[in-house]
C-alpha positions in Angstrom: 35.1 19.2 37.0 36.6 17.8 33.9 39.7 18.3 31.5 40.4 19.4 28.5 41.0 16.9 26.2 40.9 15.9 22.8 39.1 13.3 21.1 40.3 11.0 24.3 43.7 10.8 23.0 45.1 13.6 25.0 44.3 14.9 28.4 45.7 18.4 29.5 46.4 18.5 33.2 47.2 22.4 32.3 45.5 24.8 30.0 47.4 25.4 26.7 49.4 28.3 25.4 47.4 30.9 23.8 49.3 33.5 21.4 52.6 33.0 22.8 51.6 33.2 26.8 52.5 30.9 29.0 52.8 31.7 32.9 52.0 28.1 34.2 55.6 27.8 35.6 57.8 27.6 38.5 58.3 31.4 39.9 60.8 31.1 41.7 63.8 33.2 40.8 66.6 30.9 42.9 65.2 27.9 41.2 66.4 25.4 38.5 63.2 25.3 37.3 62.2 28.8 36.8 60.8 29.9 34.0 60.6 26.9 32.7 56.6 25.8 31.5 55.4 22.4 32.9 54.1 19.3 30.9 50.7 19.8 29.5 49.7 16.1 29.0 48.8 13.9 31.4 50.8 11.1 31.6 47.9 8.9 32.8 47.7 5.8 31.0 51.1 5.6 29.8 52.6 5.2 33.4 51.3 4.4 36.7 47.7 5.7 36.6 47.6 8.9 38.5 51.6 9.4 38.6 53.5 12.3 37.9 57.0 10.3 38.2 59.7 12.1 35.6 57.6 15.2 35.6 59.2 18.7 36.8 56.0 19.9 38.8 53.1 17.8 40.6 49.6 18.9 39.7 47.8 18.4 43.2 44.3 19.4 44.1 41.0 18.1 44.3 37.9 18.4 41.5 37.4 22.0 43.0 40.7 23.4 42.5 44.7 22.5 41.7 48.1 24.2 41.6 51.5 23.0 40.5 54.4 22.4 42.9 57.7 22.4 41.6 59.5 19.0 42.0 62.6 20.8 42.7 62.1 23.9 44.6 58.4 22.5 46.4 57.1 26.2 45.3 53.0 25.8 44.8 52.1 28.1 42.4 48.4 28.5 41.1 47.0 27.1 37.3 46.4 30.1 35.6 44.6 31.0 31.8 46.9 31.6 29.5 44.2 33.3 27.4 42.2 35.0 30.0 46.1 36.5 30.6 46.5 37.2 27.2 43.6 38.5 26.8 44.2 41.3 29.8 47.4 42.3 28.4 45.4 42.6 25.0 42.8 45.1 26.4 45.3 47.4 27.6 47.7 47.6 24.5 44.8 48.1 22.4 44.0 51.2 24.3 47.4 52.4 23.6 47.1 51.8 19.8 43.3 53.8 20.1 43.2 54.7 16.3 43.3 58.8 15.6 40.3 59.8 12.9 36.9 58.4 12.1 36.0 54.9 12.6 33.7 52.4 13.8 32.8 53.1 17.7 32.5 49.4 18.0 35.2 48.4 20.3 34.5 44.2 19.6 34.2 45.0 16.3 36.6 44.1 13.4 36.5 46.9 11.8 37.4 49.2 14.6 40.6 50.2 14.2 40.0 50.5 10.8 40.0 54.4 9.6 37.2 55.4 7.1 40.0 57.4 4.8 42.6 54.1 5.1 40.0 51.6 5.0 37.2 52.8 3.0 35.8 49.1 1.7 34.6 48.7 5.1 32.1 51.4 5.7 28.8 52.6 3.5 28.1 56.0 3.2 25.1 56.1 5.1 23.8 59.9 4.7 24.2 63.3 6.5 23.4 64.6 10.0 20.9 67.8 10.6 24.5 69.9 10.1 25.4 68.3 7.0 28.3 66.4 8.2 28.7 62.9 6.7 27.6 59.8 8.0 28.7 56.2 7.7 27.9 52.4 8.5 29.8 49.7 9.7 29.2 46.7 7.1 31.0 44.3 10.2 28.8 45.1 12.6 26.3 47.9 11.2 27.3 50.7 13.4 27.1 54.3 12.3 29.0 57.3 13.2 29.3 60.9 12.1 32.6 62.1 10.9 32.1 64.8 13.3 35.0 66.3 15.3 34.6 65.8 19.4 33.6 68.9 20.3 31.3 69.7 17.7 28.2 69.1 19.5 29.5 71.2 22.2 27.5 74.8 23.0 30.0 75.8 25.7 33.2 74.1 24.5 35.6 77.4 25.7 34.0 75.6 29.4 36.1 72.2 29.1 39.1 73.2 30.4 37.2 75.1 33.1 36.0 71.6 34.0 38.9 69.9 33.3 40.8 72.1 36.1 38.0 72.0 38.5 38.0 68.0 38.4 41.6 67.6 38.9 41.0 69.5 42.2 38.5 67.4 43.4 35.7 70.2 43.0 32.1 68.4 43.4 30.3 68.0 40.6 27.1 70.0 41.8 29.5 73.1 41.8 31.4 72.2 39.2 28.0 72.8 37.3 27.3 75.8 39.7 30.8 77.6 38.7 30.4 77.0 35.5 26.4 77.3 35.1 26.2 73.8 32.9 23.8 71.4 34.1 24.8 67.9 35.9 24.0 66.2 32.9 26.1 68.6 30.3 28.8 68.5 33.1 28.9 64.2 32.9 28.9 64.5 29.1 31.8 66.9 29.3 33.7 64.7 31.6 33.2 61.6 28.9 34.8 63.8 26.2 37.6 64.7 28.5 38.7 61.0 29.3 38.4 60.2 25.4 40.7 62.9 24.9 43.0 61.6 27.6 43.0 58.5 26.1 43.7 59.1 22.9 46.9 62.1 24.4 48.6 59.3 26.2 48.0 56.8 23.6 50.1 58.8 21.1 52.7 59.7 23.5 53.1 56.6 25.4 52.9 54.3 22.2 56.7 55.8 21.9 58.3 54.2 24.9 59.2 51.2 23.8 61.2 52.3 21.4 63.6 54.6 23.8 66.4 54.1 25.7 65.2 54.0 29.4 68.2 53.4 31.4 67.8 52.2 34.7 64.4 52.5 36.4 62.8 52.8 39.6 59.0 52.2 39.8 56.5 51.6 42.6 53.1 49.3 42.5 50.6 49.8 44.8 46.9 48.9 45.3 43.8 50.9 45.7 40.2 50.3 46.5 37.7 52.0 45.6 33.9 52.3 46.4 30.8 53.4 44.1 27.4 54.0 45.5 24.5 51.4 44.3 23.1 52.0 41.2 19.4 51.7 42.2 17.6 51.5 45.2 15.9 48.5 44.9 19.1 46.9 46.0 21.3 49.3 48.4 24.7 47.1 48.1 27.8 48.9 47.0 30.1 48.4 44.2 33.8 48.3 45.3 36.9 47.4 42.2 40.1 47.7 42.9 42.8 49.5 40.7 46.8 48.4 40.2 48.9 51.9 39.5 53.2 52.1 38.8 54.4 54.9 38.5 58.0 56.1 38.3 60.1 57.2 41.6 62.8 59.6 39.7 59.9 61.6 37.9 56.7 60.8 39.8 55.0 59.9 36.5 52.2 57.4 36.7 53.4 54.9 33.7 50.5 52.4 33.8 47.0 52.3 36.1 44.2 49.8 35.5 41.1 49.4 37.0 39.5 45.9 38.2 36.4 47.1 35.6 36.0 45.9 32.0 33.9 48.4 30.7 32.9 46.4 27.1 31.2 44.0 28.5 28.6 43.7 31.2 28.4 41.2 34.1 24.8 39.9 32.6 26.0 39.5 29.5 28.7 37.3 30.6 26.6 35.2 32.9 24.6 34.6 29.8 28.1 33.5 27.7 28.8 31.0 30.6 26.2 29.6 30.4 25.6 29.2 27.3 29.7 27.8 26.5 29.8 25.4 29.4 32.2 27.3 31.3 30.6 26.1 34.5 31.4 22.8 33.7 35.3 23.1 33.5 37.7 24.2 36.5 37.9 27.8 36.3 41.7 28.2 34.6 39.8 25.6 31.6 37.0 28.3 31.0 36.5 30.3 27.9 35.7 33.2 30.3 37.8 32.8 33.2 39.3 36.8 33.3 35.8 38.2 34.4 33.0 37.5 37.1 30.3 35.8 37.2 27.5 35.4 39.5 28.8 31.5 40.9 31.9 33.4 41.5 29.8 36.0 43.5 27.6 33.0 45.7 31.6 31.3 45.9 32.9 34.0 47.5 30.1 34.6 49.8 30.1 31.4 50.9 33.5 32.2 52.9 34.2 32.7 56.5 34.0 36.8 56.8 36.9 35.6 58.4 38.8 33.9 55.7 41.0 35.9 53.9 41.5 33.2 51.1 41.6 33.1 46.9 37.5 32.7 46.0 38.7 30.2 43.3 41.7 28.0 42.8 43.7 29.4 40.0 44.4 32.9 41.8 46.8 33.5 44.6 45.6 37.5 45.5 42.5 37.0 47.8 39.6 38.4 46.5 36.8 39.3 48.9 33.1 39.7 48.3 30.4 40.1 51.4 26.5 40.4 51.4 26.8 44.1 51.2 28.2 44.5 48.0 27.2 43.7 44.3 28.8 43.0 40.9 28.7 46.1 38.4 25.9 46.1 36.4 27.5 48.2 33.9 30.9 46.7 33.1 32.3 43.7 34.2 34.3 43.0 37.0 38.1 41.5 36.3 39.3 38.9 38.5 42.2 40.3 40.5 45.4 37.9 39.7 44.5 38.5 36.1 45.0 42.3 36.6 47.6 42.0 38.1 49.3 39.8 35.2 48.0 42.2 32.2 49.2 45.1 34.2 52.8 44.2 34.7 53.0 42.3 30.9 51.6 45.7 29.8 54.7 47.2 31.5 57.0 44.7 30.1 55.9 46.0 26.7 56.1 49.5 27.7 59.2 49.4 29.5 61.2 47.3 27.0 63.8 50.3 26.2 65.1 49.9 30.1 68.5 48.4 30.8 67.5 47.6 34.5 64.6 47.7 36.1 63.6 47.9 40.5 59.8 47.1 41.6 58.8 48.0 44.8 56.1 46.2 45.6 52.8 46.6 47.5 52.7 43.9 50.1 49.4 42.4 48.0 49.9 38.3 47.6 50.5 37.5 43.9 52.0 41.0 42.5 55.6 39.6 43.2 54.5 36.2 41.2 53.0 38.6 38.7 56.0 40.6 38.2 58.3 37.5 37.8 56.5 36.1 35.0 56.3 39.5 33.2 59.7 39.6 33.4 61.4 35.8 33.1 63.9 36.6 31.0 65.4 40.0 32.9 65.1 38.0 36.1 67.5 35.5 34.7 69.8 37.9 33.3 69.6 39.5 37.0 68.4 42.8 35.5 65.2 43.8 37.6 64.9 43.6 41.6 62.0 43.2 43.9 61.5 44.8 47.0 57.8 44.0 48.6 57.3 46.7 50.7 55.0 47.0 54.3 53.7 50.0 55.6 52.4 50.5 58.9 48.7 52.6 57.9 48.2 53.7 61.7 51.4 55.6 61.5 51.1 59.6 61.3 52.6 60.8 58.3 55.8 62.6 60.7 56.4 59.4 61.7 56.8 57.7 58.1 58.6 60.2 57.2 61.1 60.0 59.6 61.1 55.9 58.6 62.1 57.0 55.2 64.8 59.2 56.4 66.0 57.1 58.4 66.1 54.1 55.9 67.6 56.5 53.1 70.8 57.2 55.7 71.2 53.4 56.4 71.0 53.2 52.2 73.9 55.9 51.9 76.0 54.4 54.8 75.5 51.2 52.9 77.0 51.9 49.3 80.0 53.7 51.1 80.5 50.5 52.8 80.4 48.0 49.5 81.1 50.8 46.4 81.5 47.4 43.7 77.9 46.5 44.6 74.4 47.2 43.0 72.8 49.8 45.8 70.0 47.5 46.2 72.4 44.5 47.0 74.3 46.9 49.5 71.4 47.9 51.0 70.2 44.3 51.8 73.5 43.3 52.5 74.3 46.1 55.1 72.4 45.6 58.2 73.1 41.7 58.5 77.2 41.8 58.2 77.4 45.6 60.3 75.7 43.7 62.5 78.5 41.5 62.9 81.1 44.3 63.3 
């Protein structure tokens, strides 16, 4: 698969910056070179053909696939796109700036978070609805919308928070619908309002934090799967994503969690944009499109050992799995898993920017650790954030986990009596190696 390169007089071993990312470096904490972005020019040509003598990391892999290794440290680290990275952490901060009145419903569009009473140059008056309320058009993208308020259309609005309440506990949605005598149908349309709503309640609340003063914090990352029934018949294979979630161990609040789902674009729509760039052409951190899946990703990863719990292409270090019995989304795209995890913990970097220190404890999942360290370069250097990677052992009753944690929280107390001048989370480390020297 070729290069990048530029009217032959440059050759990119690595993909470029794009808008100020760049995560192609050594992640190593204890290294010299950490932090530190490699060479993006091949030195080919210049010096011995094929060398990488005077360079700070080795590019090494075969047409299929590459990583770096760190010359001084020997860490391999996997090529990543800096814009399919940049373009995660752009998805989610756009959510948080979800404008507040009427606009174009276009999310791709221009014009979206342009309000019709800020911005009204970019909209036509395009009429009335049945009710009389005004309508407009989109001259980007020739949308229209009503300036209708979100609940407007509603018959039995007094019924949302019914709903509302009856989904947080889990209720089915058959008798949700029984309860509250809507039908399935009007019960789904309510549950879409409520999420907008959601939305746009934590977007102006949590559009705040980075502007306080945090403190010190203590979050925890985990992973989740999750499965969705197939969409049709005709092809009875399952749809599993998986979701990233921190949330915060002092107040139990859930700061950030992202699904492994795209939902503005759809996975035939991108095959067709692959296709049609080239994308298939270049090695996959090179591709226009390299954040989402496509269908050669799908035969890729089915082309595995069900044994082999492996990356399905060479710029990701999280293993990825897809077997014959599941599908890609047909509605939404599916977001490759290391790229999720990078827009998830850059999101956090931008949330959490108002914290003095900051401790991750970390899912056991390959790749968040890396993730976290080049979210967070520059308080890793200043020796501001720790990492603990945590293992849990899922056979255990939940007696005997707790009785772990208690357990583990004594040894923690015993431990900062012992060293009082040291972080807690160094003392606690510290503690079990030297009282086991007397």
């Amino acid at each position: 698969m070729p290069e990048i390169s530029s009217e032959g007089a440059r050759r990119l071993r690595l993909p470029p910056p794009f808008e100020g990312v760049n995560v192609n470096f050594c992640k190593n904490p204890l290294c010299s070179n950490f932090g530190i972005p490699a060479e993006l020019e091949d030195g080919r040509g210049r010096k011995k053909r094929g060398s990488n003598e005077g360079s700070s990391y080795v590019v090494v892999g075969s047409l299929n696939g590459s990583s770096m290794r760190c010359s001084h440290c020997n860490t391999h680290t996997a090529v990543k796109s800096n814009r399919a990275v940049w373009e995660e952490v752009d998805r989610h901060l756009k959510a948080l700036s979800q404008p507040h009145g009427h606009h174009c419903p276009n999310e791709g569009c221009a014009s979206h978070h342009k309000l019709v009473d800020s911005h009204p140059e970019a909209y036509y008056r395009h009429g009335k609805t049945a009710g009389g309320v005004p309508r407009y058009r989109c001259k980007a993208c020739r949308a229209t919308f009503s300036a209708r308020t979100g609940h407007s259309r509603h018959r039995k609005s007094h019924e949302n928070r019914t709903v509302f309440q009856l989904l947080v506990s889990k209720v089915a949605i058959a008798k949700i619908a029984q309860i509250t005598g809507l039908s399935p149908t009007a019960v789904y349309d309510k549950i879409d309002f409520i999420f907008l709503q959601c939305r746009k309640f934590l977007a102006e609340r949590e559009r705040r934090l980075p502007e306080m003063d945090l403190g010190n914090m203590r979050t925890c990352t985990d992973m989740q799967d999750y499965m969705v029934n197939w969409p049709e018949k005709a092809m009875r294979k399952t749809i599993q994503f998986r979701a990233i979630a921190t949330s915060c161990l002092d107040t139990g609040y859930v700061i950030a969690c992202h699904p492994q789902v795209d939902t503005r674009f759809d996975t035939g729509e991108i095959q067709k944009k692959v296709a049609e760039c080239g994308d298939l052409e270049l090695k996959p951190a090179f591709r226009q499109y390299a954040r989402l899946w496509n269908y050669e990703d799908y035969a890729s990863a089915l082309s595995l050992s069900p044994d082999a719990f492996l990356p399905v292409r060479e710029d990701q270090e999280l293993p990825e799995h897809m077997t014959a019995d599941r599908q890609l989304p047909d509605q939404g795209a599916l977001i490759h898993i290391d790229y999720l995890a990078f827009g998830h913990f850059m999101f956090l970097r931008h949330l959490l920017r108002g914290a003095d220190r900051i401790h991750f404890s970390l899912d056991a999942d390959p790749g968040l650790a890396n993730a976290v360290f080049a979210s967070w370069t520059d308080k890793a250097k200043a020796r501001k954030i720790d990492v603990a990677v945590m293992t849990c052992d899922k056979a255990a009753t939940i007696d005997e986990k707790n009785a772990q944690v208690a357990k583990a929280n004594k040894l923690k107390e015993t431990a900062i009596d012992r060293y009082p001048k040291l972080h807690p989370f160094q003392a606690f480390l510290i503690f079990p190696r030297k009282s086991g020297r007397g």
